[in-house]
N, C-alpha and C positions, 0 to 999 in steps of 0.2 A: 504494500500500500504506500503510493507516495504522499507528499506534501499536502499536494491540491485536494487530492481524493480524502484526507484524514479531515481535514479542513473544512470540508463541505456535508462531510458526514457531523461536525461535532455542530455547525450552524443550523443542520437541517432538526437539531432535536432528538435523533436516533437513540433508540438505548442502548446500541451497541457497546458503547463506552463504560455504560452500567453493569452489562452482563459479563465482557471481557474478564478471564481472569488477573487476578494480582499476582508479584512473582517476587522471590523475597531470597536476593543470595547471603548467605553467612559465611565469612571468610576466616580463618585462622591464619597467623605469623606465625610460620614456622615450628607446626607441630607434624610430627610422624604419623602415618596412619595408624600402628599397631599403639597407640598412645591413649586409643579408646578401648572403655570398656568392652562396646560391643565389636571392638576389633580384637579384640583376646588379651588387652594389659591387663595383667594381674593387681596392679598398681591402681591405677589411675580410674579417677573418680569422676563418671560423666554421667550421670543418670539422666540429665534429658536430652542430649543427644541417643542415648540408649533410649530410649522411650521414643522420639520423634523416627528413630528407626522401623518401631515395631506400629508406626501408622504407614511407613511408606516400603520404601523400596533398600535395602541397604547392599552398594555394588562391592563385590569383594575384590573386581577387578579393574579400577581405576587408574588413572594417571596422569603425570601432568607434562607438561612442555618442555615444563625446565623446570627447576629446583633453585628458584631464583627468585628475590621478591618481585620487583618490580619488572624484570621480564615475565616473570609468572602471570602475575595479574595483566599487563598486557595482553598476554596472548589472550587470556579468559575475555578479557572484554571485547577485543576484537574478532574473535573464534578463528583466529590466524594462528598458523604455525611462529617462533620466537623469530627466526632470522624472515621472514615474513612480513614482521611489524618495523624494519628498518633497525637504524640504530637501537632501537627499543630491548634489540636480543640482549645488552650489556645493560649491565645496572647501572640503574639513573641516568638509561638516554632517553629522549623521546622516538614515541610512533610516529612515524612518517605523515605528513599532515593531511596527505587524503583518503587516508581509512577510517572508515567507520566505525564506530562504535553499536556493541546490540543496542544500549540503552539509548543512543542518538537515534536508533531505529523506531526503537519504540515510542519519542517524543515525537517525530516525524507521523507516526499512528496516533497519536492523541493520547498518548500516555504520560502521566506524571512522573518520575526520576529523581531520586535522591539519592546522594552516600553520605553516611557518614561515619566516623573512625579513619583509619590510616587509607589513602588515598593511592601515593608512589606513583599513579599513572601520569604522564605528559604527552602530550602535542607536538612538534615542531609548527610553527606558524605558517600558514598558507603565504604562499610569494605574492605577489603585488598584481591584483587583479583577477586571481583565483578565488573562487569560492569553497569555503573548505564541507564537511557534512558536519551536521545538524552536532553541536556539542553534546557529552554526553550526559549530563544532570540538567536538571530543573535550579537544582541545590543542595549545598553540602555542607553539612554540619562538620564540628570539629572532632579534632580524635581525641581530646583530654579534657574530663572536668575537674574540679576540685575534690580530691579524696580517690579519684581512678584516674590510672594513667595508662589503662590498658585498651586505649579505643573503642569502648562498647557504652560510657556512659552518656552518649547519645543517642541511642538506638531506639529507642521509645518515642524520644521526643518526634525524631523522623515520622516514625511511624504515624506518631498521635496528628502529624500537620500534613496527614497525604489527603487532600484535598478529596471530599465525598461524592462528585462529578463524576471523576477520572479514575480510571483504574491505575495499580502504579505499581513499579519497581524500587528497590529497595535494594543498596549492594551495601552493607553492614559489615563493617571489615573491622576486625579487632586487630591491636599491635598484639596483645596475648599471644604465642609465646615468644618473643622476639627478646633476644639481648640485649639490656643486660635488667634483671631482672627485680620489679618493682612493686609485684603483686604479693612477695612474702611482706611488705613493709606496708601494705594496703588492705593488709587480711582483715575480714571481718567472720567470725566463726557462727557466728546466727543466719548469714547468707549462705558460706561458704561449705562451712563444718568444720571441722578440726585438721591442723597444718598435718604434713606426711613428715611420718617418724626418718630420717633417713638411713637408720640403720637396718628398718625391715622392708627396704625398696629393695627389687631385682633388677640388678645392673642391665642395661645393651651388651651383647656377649663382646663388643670393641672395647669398651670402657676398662681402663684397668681400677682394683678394688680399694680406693682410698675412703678415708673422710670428707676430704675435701671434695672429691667427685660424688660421694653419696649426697651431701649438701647441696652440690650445684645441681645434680637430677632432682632433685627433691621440689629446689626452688622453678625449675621449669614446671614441675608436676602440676604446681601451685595455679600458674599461669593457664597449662592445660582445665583444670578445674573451675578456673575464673569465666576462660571463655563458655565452657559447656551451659554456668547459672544464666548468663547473657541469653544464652541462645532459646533455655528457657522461659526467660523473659520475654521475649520476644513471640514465642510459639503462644504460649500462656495468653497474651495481649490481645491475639488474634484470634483466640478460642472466645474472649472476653468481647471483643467487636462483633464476632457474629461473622466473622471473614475468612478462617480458618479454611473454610471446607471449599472454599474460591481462590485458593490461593496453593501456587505452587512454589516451594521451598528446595533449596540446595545447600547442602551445609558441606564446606571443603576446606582443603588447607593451600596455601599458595607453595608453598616446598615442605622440605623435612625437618627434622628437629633440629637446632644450633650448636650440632656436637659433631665429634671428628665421626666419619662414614656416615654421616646421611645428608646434610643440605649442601647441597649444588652436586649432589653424587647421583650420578645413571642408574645405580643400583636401586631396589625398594625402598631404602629408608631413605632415602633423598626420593625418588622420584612417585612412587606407590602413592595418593592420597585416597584418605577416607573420603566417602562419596554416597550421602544419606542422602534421598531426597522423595519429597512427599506433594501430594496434589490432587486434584479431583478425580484426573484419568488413571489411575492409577490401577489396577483392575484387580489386583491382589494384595492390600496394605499387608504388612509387615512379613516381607517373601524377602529374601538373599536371591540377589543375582550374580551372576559371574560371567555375566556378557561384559567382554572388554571396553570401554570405552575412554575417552580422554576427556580433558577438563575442554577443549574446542567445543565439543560437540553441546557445552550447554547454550551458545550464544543460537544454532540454528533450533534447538529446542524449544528455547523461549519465541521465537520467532513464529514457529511454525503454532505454535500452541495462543500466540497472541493473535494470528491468524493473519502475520503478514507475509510480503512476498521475502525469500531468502535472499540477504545481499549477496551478488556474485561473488566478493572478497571474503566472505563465510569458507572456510577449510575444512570445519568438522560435518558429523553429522548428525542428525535428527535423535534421541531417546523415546520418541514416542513410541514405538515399537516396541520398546521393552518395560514401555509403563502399558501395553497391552499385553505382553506374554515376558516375564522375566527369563526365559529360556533366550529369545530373541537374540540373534545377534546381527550385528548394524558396523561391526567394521572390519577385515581380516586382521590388521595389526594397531598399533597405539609405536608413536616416535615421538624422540624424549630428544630436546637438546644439551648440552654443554659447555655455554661460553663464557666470555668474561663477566667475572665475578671478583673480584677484589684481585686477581692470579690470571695469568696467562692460562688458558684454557680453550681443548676443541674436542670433544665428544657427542659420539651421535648413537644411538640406541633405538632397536627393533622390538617390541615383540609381538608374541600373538596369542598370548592368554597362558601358556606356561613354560614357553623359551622366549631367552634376555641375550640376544645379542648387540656385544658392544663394539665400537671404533674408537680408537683415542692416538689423534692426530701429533698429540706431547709426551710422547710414553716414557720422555726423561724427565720427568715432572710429577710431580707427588701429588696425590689427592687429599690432600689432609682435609679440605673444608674452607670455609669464609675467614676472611681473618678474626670476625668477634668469637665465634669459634675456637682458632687459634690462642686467642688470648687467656680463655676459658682455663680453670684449674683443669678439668678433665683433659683437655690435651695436653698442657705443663706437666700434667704429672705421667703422663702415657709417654710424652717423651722421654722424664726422669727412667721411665721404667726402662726404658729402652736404650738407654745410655749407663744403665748398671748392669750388673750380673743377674738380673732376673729376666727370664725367657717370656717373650711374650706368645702369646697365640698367634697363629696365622690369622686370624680374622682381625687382631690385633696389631700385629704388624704391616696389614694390608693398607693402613692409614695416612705411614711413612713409605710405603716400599718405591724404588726409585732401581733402575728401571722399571716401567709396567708394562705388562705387555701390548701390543696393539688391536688386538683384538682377541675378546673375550666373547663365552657361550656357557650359559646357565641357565639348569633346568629348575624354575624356579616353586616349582612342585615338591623336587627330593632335596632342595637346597636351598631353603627360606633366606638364610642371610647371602647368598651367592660368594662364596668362599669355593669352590671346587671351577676352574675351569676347562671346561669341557673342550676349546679351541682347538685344531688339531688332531683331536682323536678318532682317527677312522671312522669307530661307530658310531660319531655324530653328522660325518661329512654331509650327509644328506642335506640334515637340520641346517649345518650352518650354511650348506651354499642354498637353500632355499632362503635364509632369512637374508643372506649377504646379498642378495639376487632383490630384493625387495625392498632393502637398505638402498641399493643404488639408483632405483627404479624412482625410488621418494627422492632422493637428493637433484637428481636428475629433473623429475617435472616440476618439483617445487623453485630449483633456482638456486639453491644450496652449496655453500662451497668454504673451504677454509683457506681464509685470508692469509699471502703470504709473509703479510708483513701486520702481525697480529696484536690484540690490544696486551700489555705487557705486566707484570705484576707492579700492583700498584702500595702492594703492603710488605712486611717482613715475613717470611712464610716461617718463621721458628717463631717470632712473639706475638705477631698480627700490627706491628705497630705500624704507620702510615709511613713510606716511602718518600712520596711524590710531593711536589710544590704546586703544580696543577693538574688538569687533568690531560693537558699539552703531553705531560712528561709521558703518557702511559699507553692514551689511545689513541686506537688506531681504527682505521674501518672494517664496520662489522664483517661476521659472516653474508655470503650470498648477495654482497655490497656491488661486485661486478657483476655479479648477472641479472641485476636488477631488481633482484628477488623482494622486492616490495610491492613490487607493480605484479606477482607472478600468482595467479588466483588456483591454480591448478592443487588439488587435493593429496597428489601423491601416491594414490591405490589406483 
């Protein structure tokens, strides 16, 4: 639906605008999938995210673009692959200035639009006599009030001023769990419940077994926990409006947890996200799926579900099919990128529901994680361990290991943390030149490519502390920068 056509439809009086559903995304900063309850943590405390599960659909096989913030969430709003959205693939660049956003889509259809909490997305400005598309909020509240600094103490307010007219979107983004961490110092135990003991947490099998590491998983826990009561709030709100049963919900994370092996890593803990989502069509509430899908395919969802036309710069695809049959499946594979994130970075990842094939274009270059990360006691003391005479694990030493290899395959079925590479070994050749085959195929129509002269580490990779004087000193042009690949709408399958 374009401009003219929404336009004439909201003059004419129609109740279309009335009946249209509402759509209501929840974001988390940098928690892991396996970090929820209803994802198998032993630990961790999320009772209404478990609950808003057992109204919808809960996907056990999601994923994201990249394991990055603000590439992350780009790509989500634009339902573009990360080197796709322009400079946008590197944290804190902007999306190229004429792509669209779902939520510009949806104001273009007569919808209302807000965010509020942590934002991270930008624009490059339209050149001089270009019209750019339609911006993507109505309005945006802020991400901190007095007493929470975890981006969610706005989330009602939004909610409560989405004008009774219009039907509306909601992108609800919490800083929760993002470094460095502020919610054990904001605890309130009548909202929350009681802080996590850190001596009876069960570690991430990377993590080596300190105090100080049990502490710092503790305090993230905190943060996992804060976001879940929000989200509550929110669900809760909706039941109380009478809007609930008109409205379709997404609850996700933008990357992984903020410790060494998972955020900005190809692997599950970096790239895997929890992926809850509930709504009218839904045809079986509270069912497990294990249809593959990516975090792209929620911008043509929304779309197709608000009942408008799909933008051509749309990459993902539809979930309405498997909010009709959970069995359903809507894509062969899900592709994961790896680019700069604080460190010199190029990796690219296949799979297709339970083989992880990977590319990694710097195989002399360590994965340790983000530099806040780096700074973190859990990696200081992972290092300690590993500069004394205590042996660490191979899942362990996978953190630091320097050479890596170029190419990894993992059956992520017999190998939950992906520790075993299968690369090489006859009895997989099948698998991997199937998946290597389809790895190319994506890079190839998408536009894809790794810059020869690439963006460069911008931090210390032993303490995380900043490097550079600007941002002159470091970058460099994205991936898929030469072939245009902003302008390149092609899906990749």
């Amino acid at each position: 639906m374009n401009r003219i056509v929404a336009f004439f439809l909201l003059l004419s009086g129609l109740s279309l605008a009335d009946e249209r559903p509402n759509f209501v995304l929840l974001i988390s900063d940098d928690i892991s999938y396996n970090d929820l309850g209803c994802y198998g943590s032993v630990d961790a405390r999320t009772p209404h995210i478990d609950d808003l599960a057992k109204e919808g659909i809960l996907f056990t096989n999601a994923y994201l673009t990249t394991s990055s913030c603000s590439p992350s969430r780009s790509s989500i709003i634009t339902g573009r692959y990360p080197h796709n959205t322009g400079e946008a693939s590197e944290l804190h660049r902007p999306i190229s200035w004429h792509i669209p956003s779902f939520p510009g889509s949806l104001r273009d259809a007569g919808y209302y639009t807000a965010l509020a909490g942590k934002d991270h997305m930008t624009w490059n400005p339209a050149p001089e006599g270009k019209t750019p598309p339609r911006e993507a909020f109505d309005k945006k509240f802020g991400a901190k009030i007095k007493g929470n600094s975890g981006g969610h103490g706005n989330w009602l307010t939004a909610l409560a001023e989405c004008p009774e007219e219009q039907p509306f979107f909601l992108w609800l983004a919490a800083l929760d769990a993002h470094r460095v961490w502020d919610g054990r110092h904001e605890w309130d135990e009548s909202l929350y419940g009681p802080k996590y003991d850190p001596a009876q947490l069960t570690l991430p099998p990377a993590f080596v077994d300190t105090p100080a590491t049990r502490e710092d998983f503790a305090a993230y826990l905190l943060e996992v926990t804060r976001f879940d009561y929000f989200v509550g709030q929110v669900v809760d709100q909706l039941k109380k409006d009478g809007k609930f049963e008109n409205t379709y919900l997404f609850v996700v994370a933008d990357n992984g947890r903020p410790f060494p092996r998972a955020k900005t890593r190809l692997i599950d803990d970096g790239m895997k996200t929890y992926f809850v989502a509930s709504g009218p069509s839904i045809e079986a509430p509270g069912t497990i799926s294990r249809s593959l899908i990516s975090v792209i395919d929620i911008a043509p969802t929304v779309a197709e579900l608000a009942g408008i036309e799909k933008p051509e710069t749309f990459q993902g695809r539809s979930l309405t099919p498997v909010y009709a049959d959970t069995t359903a499946s809507i894509r062969p594979f899900a592709f994961s990128e790896h680019n700069w994130h604080d460190y010199e970075a190029h990796g690219r990842s296949i799979r297709d529901g339970r083989w992880l094939y990977m590319r990694n274009s710097r195989p002399q270059l360590a994965l340790q994680g983000p530099a806040d990360s780096n700074k973190s006691p859990t990696y200081q003391d992972l290092l300690s361990a590993a500069e004394s005479s205590e042996p660490l694990t191979p899942i362990q030493s996978d953190v630091i290991l320097t050479p890596r290899p170029e190419v990894e395959l993992f059956d992520t079925q017999g190998d939950p943390h992906q520790i075993h590479n299968l690369a090489g070994d006859p009895a997989y050749s099948t698998i991997e030149s199937r998946l290597s085959a389809a790895l190319d195929h994506w890079i190839e129509k998408t536009g894809d490519s790794a810059p020869a002269d690439i963006s460069m580490d911008g931090f210390d990779r032993r303490t995380g502390d900043q490097t550079f004087q600007s941002r002159d000193d470091y970058q460099r042009a994205p991936a898929g920068s030469d072939r245009g690949a902003d302008k390149v709408n092609h899906e990749g399958l």
